[in-house]
Rosetta silent file (secondary structure, phi, psi, omega in degrees, C-alpha in Angstrom):
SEQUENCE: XXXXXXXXXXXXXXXXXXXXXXXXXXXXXXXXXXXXXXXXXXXXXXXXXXXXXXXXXXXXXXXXXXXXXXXXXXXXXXXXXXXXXXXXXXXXXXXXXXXXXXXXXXXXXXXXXXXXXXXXXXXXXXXXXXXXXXXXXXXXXXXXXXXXXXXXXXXXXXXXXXXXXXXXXXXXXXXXXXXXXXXXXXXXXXXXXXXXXXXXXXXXXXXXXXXXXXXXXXXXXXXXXXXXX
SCORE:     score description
SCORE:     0.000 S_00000001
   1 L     0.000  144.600 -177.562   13.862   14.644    0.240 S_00000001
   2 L   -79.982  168.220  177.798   13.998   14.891   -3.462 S_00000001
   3 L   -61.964  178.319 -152.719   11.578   16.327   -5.802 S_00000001
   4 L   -87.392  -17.952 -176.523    8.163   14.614   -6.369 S_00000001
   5 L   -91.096  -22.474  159.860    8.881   13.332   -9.677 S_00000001
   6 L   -76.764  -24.927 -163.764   12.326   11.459   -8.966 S_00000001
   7 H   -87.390  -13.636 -169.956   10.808   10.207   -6.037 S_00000001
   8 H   -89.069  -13.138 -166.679    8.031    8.935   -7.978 S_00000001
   9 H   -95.596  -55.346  179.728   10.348    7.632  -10.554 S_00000001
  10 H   -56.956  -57.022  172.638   12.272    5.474   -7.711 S_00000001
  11 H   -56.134  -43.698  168.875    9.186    4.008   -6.114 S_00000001
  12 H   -41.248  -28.681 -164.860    8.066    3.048   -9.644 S_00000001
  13 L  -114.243    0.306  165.979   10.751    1.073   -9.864 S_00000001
  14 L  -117.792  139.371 -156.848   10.593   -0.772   -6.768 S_00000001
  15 L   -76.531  149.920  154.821    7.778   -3.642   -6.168 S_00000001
  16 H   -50.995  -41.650  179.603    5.587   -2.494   -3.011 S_00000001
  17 H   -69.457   -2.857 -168.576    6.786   -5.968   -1.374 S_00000001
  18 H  -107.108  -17.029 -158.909   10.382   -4.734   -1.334 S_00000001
  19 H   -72.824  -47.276 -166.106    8.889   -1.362   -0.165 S_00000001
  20 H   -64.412  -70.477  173.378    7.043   -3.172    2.840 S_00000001
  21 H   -29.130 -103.700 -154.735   10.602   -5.077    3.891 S_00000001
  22 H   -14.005  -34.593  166.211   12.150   -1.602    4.088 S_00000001
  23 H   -76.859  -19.973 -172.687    9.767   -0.780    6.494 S_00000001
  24 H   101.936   37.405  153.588   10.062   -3.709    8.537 S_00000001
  25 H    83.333   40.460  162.537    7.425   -5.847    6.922 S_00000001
  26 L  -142.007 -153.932  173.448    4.805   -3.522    7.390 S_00000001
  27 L    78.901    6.376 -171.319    2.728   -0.390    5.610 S_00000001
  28 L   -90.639  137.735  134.351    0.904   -2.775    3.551 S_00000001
  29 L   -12.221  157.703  174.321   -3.057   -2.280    3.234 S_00000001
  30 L  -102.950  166.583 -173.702   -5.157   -5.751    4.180 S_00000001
  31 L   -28.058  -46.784 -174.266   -5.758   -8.125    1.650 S_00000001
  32 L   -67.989  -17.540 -173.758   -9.146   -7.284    0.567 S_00000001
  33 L   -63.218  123.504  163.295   -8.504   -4.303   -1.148 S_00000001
  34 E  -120.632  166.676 -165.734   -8.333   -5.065   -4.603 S_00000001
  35 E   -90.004  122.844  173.726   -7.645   -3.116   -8.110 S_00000001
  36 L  -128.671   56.311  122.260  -10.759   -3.499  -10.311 S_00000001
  37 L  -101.980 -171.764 -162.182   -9.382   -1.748  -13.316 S_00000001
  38 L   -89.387  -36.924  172.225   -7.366   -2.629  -16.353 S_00000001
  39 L   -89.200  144.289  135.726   -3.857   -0.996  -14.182 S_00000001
  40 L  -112.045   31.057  158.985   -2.878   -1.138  -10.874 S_00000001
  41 L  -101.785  118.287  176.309    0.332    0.066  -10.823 S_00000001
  42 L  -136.028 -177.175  146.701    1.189    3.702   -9.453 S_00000001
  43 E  -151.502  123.800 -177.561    2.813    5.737   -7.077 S_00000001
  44 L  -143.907  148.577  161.965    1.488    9.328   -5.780 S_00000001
  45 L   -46.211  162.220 -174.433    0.923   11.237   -2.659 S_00000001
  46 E  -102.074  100.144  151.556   -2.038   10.402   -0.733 S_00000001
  47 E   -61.534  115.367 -177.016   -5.223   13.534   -0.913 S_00000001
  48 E   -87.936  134.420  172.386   -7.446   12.357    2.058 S_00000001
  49 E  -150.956  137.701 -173.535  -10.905   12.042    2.668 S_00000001
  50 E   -97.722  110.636  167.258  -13.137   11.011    5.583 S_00000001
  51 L   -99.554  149.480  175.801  -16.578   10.352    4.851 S_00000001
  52 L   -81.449  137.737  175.124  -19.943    9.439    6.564 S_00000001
  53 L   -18.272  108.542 -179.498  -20.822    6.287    6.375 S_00000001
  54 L    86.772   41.800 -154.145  -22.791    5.603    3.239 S_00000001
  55 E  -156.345  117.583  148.648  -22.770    9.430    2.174 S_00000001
  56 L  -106.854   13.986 -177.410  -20.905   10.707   -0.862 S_00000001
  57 H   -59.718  -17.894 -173.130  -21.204   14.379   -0.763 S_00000001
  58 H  -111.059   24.385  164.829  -18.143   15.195   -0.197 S_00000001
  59 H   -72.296  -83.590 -144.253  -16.314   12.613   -3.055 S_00000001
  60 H   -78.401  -24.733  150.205  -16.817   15.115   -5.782 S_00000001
  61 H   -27.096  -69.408 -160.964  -15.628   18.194   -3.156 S_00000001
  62 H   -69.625  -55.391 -179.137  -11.987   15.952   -2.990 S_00000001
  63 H   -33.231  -34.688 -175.065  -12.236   15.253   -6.340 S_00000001
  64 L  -103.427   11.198  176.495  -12.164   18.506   -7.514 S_00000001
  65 L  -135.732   13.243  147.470   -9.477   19.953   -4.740 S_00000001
  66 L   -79.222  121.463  156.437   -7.217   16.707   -5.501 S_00000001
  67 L   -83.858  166.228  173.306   -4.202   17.482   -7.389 S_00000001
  68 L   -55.910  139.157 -168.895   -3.001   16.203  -10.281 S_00000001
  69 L    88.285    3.829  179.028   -0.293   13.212  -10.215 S_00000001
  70 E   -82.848 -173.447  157.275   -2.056   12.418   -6.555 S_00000001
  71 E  -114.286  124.406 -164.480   -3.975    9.594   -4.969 S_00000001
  72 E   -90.722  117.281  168.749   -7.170   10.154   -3.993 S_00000001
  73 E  -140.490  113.357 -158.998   -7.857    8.246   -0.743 S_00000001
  74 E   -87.150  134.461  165.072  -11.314    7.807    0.809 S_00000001
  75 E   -89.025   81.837  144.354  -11.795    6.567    4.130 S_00000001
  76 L   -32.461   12.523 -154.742  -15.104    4.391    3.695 S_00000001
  77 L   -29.526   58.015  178.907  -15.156    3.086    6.659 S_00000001
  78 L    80.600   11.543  173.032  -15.422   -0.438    5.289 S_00000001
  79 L   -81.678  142.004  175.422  -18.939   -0.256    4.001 S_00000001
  80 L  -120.061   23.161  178.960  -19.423   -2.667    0.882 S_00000001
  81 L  -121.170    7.933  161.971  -23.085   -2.500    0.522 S_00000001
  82 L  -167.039  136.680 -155.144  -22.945    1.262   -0.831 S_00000001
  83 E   -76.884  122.334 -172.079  -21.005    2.598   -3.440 S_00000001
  84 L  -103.712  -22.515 -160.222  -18.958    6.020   -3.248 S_00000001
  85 E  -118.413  156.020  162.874  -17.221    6.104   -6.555 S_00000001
  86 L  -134.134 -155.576  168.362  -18.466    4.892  -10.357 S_00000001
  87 H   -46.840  -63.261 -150.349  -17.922    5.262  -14.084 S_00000001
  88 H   -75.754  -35.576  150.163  -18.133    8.938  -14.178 S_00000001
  89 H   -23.311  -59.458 -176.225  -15.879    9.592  -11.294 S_00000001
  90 H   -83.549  -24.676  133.346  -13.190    7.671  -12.353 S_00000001
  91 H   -31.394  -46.402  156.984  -13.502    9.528  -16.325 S_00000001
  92 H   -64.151  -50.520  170.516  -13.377   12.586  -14.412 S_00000001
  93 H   -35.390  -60.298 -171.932  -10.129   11.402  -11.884 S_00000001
  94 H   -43.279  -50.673 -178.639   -8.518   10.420  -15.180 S_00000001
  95 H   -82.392  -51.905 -178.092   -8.663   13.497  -17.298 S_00000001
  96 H   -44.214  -16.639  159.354   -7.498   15.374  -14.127 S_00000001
  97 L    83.037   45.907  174.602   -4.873   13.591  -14.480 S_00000001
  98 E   -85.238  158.505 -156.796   -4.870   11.839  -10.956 S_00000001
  99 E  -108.901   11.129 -178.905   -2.201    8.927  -10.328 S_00000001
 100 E   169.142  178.229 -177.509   -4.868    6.588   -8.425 S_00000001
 101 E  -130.941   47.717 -150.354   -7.719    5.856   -6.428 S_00000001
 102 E  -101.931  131.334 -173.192   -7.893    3.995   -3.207 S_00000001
 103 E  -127.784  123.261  146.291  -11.497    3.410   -1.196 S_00000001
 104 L  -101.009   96.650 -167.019  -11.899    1.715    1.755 S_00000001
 105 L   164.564 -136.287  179.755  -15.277    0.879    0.702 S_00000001
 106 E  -124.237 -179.896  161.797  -17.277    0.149   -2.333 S_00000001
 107 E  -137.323 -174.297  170.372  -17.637    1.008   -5.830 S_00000001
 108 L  -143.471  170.549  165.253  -20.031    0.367   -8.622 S_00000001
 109 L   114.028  -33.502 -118.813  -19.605    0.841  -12.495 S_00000001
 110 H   -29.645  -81.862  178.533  -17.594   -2.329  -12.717 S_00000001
 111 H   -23.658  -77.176  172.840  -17.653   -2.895  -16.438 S_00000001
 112 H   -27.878  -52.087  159.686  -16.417    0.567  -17.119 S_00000001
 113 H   -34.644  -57.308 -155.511  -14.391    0.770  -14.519 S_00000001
 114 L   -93.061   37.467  160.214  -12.183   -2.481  -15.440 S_00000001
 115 L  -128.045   -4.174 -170.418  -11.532   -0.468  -18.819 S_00000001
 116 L   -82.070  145.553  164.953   -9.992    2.055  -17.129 S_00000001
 117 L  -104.241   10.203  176.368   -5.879    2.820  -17.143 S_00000001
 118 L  -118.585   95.365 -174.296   -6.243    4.978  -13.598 S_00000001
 119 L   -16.722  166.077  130.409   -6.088    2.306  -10.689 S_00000001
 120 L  -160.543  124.464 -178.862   -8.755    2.119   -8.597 S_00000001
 121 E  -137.287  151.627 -159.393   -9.113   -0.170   -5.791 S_00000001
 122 E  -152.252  165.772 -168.030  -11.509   -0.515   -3.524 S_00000001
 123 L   -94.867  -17.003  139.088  -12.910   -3.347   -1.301 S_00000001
 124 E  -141.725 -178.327  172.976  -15.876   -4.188   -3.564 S_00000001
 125 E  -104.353  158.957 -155.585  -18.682   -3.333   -5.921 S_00000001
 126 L  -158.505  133.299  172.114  -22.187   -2.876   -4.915 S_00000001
 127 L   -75.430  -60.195 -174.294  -25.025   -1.317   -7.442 S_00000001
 128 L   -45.806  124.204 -158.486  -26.751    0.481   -4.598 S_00000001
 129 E  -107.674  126.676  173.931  -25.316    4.341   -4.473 S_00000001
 130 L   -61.962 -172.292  173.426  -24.696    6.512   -1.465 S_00000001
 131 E  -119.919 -135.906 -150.432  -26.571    9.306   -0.643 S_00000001
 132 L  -150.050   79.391 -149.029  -25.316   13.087   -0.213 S_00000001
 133 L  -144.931  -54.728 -158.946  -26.616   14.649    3.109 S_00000001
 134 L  -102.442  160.473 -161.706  -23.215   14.998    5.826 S_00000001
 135 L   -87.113  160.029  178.264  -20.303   17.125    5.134 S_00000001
 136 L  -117.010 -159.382 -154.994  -16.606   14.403    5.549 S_00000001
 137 E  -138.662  112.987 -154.508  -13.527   15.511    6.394 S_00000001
 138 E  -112.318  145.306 -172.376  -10.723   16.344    3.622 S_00000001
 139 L    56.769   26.266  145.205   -6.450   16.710    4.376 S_00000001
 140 L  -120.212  159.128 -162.304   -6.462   15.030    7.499 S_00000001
 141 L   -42.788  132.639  174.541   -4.714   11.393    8.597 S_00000001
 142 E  -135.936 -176.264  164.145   -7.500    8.828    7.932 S_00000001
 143 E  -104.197  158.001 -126.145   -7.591    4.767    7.990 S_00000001
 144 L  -166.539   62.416  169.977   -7.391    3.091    5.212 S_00000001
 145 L    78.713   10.991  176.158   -8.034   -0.418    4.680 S_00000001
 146 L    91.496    2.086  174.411   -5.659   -1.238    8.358 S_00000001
 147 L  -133.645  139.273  175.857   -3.425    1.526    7.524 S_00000001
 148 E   -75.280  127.772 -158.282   -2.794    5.292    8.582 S_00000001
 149 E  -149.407   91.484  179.502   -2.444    7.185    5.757 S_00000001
 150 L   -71.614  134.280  151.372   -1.481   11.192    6.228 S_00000001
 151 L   -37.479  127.570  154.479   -1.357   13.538    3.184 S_00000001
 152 L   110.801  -12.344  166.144    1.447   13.520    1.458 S_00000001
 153 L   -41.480 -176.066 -172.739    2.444    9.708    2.391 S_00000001
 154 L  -113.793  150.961  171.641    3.368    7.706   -1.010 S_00000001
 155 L  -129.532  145.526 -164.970    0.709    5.209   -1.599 S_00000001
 156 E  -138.329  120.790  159.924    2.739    2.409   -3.899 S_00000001
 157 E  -142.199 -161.328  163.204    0.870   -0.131   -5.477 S_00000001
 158 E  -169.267 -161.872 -170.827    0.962   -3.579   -8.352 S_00000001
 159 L   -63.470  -19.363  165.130   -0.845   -6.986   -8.246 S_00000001
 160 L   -49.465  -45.399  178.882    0.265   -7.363   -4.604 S_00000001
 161 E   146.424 -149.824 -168.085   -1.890   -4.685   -3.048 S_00000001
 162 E  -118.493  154.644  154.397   -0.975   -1.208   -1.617 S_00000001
 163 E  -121.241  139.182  174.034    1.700   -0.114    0.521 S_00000001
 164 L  -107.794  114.727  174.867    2.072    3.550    2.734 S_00000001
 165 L   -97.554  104.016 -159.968    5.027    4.513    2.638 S_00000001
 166 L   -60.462  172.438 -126.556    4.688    7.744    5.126 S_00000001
 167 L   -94.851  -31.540 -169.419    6.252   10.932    4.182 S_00000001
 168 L   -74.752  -16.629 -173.194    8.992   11.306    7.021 S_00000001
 169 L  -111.506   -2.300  173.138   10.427    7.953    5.788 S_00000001
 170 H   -16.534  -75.401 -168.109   10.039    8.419    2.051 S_00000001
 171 H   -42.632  -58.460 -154.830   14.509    8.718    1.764 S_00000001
 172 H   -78.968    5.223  169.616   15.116    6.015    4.194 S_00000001
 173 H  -108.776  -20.598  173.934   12.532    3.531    2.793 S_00000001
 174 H   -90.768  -74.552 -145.069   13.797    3.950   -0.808 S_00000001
 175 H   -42.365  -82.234 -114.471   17.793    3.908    0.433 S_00000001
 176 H   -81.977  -23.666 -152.733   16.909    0.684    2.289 S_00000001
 177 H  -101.305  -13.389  164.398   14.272   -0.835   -0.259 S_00000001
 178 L  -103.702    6.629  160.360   16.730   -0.562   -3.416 S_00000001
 179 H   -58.218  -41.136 -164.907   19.689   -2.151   -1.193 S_00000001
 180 H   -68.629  -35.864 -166.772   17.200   -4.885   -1.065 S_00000001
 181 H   -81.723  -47.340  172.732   16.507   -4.944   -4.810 S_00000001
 182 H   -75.397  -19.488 -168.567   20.538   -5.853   -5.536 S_00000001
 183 H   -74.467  -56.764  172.623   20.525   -8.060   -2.791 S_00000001
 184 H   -32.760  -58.712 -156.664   17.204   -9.952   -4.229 S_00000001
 185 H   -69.724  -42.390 -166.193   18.545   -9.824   -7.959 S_00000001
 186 H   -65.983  -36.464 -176.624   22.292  -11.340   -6.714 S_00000001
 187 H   -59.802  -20.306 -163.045   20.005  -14.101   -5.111 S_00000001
 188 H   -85.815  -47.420 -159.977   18.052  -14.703   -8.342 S_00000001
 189 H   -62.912  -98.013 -166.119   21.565  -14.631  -10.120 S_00000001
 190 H   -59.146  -27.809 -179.161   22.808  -17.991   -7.998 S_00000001
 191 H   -57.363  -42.407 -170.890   19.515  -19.306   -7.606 S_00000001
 192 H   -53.869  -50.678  176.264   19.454  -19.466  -11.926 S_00000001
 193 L   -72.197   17.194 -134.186   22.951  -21.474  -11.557 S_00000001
 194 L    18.964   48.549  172.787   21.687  -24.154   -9.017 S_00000001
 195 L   -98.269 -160.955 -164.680   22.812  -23.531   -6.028 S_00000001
 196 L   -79.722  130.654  170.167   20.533  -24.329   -3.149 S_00000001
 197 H   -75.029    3.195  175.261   18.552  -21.333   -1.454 S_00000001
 198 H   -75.246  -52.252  179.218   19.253  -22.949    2.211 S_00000001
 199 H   -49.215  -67.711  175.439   22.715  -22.733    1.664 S_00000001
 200 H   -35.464  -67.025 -161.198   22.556  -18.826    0.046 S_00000001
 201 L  -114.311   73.290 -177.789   20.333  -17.764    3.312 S_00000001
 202 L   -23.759   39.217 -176.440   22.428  -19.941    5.496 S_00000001
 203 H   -41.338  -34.862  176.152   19.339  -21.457    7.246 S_00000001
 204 H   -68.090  -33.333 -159.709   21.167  -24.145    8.764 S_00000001
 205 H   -48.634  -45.833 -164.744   23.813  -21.967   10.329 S_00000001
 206 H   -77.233   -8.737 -152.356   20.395  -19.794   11.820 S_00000001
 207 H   -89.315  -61.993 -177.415   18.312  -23.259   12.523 S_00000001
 208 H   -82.420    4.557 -176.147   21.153  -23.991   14.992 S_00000001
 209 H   -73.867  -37.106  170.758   21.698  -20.862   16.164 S_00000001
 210 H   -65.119  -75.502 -159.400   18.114  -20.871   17.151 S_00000001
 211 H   -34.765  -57.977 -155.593   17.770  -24.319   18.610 S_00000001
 212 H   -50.513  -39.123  168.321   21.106  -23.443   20.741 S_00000001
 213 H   -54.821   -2.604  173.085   19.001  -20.071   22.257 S_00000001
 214 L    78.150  114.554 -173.282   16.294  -22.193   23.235 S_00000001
 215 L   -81.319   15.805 -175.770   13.097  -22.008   21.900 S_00000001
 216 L  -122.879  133.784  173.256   11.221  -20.569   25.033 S_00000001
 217 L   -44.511  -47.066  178.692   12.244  -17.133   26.658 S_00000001
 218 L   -59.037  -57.867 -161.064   12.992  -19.544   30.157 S_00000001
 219 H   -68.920   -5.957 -158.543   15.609  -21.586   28.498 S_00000001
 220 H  -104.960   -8.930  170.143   17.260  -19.024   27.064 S_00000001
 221 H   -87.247  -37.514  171.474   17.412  -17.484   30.595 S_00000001
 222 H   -62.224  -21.485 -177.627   18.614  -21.160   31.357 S_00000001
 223 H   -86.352  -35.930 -179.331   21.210  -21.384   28.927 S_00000001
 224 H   -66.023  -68.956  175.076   22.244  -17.571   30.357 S_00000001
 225 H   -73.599  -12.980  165.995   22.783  -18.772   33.418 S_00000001
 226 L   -86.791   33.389  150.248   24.499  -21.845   33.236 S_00000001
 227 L   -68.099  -47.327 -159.201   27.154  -19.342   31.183 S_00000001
 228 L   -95.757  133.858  164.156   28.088  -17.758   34.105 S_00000001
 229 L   -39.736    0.000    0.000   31.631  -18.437   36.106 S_00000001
């Protein structure tokens, strides 16, 4: 694997949806998470944090033992009715120079927030603030929004959502996800001239290929055996 800063320069440069293909159509976050600042595009390793339900004591702990050019990413477990992160968090993240934010949970500060250049997404805003009482859990695998998300995965995101791209597959998820990117652009390229996109992704050729396989798992055992001498 390459340094952190080429690799960061190569995900940058690939869309999280081509990132997801590469994987096999997965690694993507669900739907609700959204970016309520003025960017959401980054890419950084993921710093982890587990938290108790409702309870921020330990958010300013990761905050301050996340490095810089990371992703900070709190496991919420999915509460929206009380808020781990604001304004002054996300002032602090910022000057620290952190590459992102991700909460499965809530936030508050909105206004402020959505004025910000340092992503943060989260699955909503809520005024009501946690409180500070149980110790979390910081640098181990947590969930995330429907996704597993280890230190040091890539967290990738734009107006799409997030994607994880995990750490062991970093090379072989870039090789395969800029293969993808010339393939995409030559498609755009004939698409621009008129031809047809059935023809270009030969659908009929696969439309009969299907029908002949049968569309039920029996016929295709039926088709298999009437095959045979």
């Amino acid at each position: 694997m390459k340094n952190g800063s080429s690799i960061r320069k190569r995900m940058l440069s690939l869309r999280p949806a081509l990132l997801s293909d590469a994987l096999g159509k997965s690694g993507g976050m669900d739907h609700y998470m959204q970016c309520y600042s003025a960017k959401c595009r980054m890419a950084g390793q993921a710093f982890t944090l587990r938290v108790h339900t409702a309870d921020i004591l330990m958010v300013g702990k990761a905050l301050s033992d996340c490095p810089p050019g990371h992703v900070l990413v709190i496991d919420g477990q999915g509460e929206c009715n009380t808020a781990l992160w604001g304004a002054i968090t996300t002032e602090c993240a910022q000057l620290k120079g952190l590459e992102g934010i991700v909460i499965d949970g809530a936030i508050r500060d909105l206004a402020q927030i959505r004025r910000s250049p340092l992503p943060v997404f989260a699955r909503a805003a809520v005024p009501n603030a946690g409180g500070a009482e149980y110790t979390g859990e910081i640098g181990i695998p947590v969930q995330c929004a429907g996704a597993v998300v280890s230190p040091g995965d890539w967290i990738v995101s734009d107006e799409d959502g997030l994607v994880v791209v995990p750490a062991a597959r970093v090379d072989a998820a870039l090789e395969r996800a800029e293969a993808l990117l010339k393939v995409e652009r030559a498609i755009y390229a004939e698409v621009k001239k008129g031809k047809d996109l059935g023809q270009l992704l030969h659908y009929d050729e696969l439309l009969k290929s299907k029908s002949a396989s049968g569309g039920l798992p029996q016929m295709r055992f039926a088709a298999k055996t009437k095959a045979r001498p």
